[in-house]
C-alpha positions in Angstrom: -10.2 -0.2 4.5 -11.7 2.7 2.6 -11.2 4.0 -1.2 -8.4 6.6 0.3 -6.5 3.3 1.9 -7.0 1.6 -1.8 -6.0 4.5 -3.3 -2.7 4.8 -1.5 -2.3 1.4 -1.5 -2.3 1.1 -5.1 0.4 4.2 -5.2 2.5 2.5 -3.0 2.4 -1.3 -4.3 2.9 0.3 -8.4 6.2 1.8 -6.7 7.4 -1.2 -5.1 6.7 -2.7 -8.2 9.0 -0.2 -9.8 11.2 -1.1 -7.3 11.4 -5.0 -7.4 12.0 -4.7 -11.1 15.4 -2.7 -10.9 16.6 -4.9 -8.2 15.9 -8.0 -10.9 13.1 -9.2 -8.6 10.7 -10.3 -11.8 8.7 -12.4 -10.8 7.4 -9.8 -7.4 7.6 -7.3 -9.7 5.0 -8.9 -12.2 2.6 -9.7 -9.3 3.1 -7.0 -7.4 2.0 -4.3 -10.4 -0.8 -6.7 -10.9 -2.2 -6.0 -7.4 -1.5 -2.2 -7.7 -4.7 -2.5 -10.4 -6.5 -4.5 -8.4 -6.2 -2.2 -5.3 -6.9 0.3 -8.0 -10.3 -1.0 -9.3 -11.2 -1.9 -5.7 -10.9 1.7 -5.0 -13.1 2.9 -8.1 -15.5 0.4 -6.5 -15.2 1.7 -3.1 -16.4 5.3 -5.5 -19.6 3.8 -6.6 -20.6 3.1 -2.7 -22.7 5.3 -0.5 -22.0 5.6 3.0 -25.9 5.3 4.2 -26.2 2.0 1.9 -27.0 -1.2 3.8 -23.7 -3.6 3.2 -25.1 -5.7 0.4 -23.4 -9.3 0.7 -23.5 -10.1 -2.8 -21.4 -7.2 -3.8 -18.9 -7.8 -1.4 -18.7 -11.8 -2.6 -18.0 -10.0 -5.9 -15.7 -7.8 -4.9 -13.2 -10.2 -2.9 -11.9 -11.6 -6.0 -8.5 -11.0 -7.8 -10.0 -10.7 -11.1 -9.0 -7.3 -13.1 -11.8 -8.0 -15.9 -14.7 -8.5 -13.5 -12.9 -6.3 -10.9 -13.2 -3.4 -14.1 -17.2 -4.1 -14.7 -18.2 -3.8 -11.1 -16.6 -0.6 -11.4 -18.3 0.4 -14.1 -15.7 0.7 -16.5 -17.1 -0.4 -20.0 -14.8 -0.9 -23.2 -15.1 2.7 -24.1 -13.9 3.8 -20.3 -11.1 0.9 -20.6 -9.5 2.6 -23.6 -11.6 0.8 -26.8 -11.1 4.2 -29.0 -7.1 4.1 -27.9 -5.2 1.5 -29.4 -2.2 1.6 -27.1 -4.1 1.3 -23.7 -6.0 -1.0 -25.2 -2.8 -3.2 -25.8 -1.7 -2.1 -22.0 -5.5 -3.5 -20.9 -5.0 -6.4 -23.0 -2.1 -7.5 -21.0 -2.8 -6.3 -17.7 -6.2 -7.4 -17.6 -5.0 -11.5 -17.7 -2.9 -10.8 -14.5 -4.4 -13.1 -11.8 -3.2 -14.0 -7.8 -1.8 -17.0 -9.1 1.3 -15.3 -10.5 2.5 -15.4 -7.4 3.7 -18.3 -8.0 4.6 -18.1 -11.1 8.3 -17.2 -12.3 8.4 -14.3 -14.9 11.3 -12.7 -17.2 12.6 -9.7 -17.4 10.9 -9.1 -20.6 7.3 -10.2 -18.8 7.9 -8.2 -15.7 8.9 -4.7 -17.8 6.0 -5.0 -20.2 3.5 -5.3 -17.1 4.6 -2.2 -15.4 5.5 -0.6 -18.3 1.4 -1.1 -19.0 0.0 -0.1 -16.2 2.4 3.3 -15.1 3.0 4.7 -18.7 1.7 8.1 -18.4 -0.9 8.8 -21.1 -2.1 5.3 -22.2 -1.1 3.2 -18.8 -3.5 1.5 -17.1 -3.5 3.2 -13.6 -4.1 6.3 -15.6 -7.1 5.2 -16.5 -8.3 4.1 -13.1 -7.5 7.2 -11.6 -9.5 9.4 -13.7 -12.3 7.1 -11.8 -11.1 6.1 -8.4 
């Protein structure tokens, strides 16, 4: 998988999210908008690589997480490039950030499910805005 496949594959999964939530499907919705970001940062990641670089087996233990917070740092996104001078993404990060695999397990509301997409697809202060100006 390359940072094109990541890139679609976090296109695709933040429409399915879409998706799930207007057929009432809450708790998919929730995780699947969760892994959309991670697919997301994995591709900013995939950025930062250089094709004639040895595979480094540390970074890839790193990597193969489901953690958005330390998913964000190995990208190099600090505060400032996660929103700290915009109050409103920082509010959508603030949300997003605490989504983990777990979830998927997890039963979520409506309420839950529309703030988490609502975060990460609104269109000047969303999350996945933010990671594509680095992906």
């Amino acid at each position: 998988m390359n940072r094109t496949d990541l890139q679609n594959l976090s296109e695709e999964r933040l429409v399915d999210a879409e998706t799930l939530l207007a057929s009432s499907r809450f708790g998919a919705a929730y995780y699947v908008v969760g892994y959309a970001v991670e697919c997301g940062l994995k591709a900013c990641i995939a950025k930062l690589t250089k094709l004639e670089d040895f595979y480094d087996k540390t970074l890839a233990r790193k990597i193969f997480v489901h953690d958005l917070e330390s998913l964000a740092s190995l990208a190099g996104l600090d505060a400032k490039q996660m929103g700290e001078d915009d109050p409103v993404f920082a509010a959508n990060w603030a949300l997003v950030k605490d989504w983990n695999e777990e979830s998927r397990y997890e039963s979520h509301t409506k309420i839950e499910a529309e703030q988490m997409v609502r975060a990460v697809r609104e269109p000047h202060h969303g999350v996945m805005q933010c990671i594509r100006r680095y992906w």
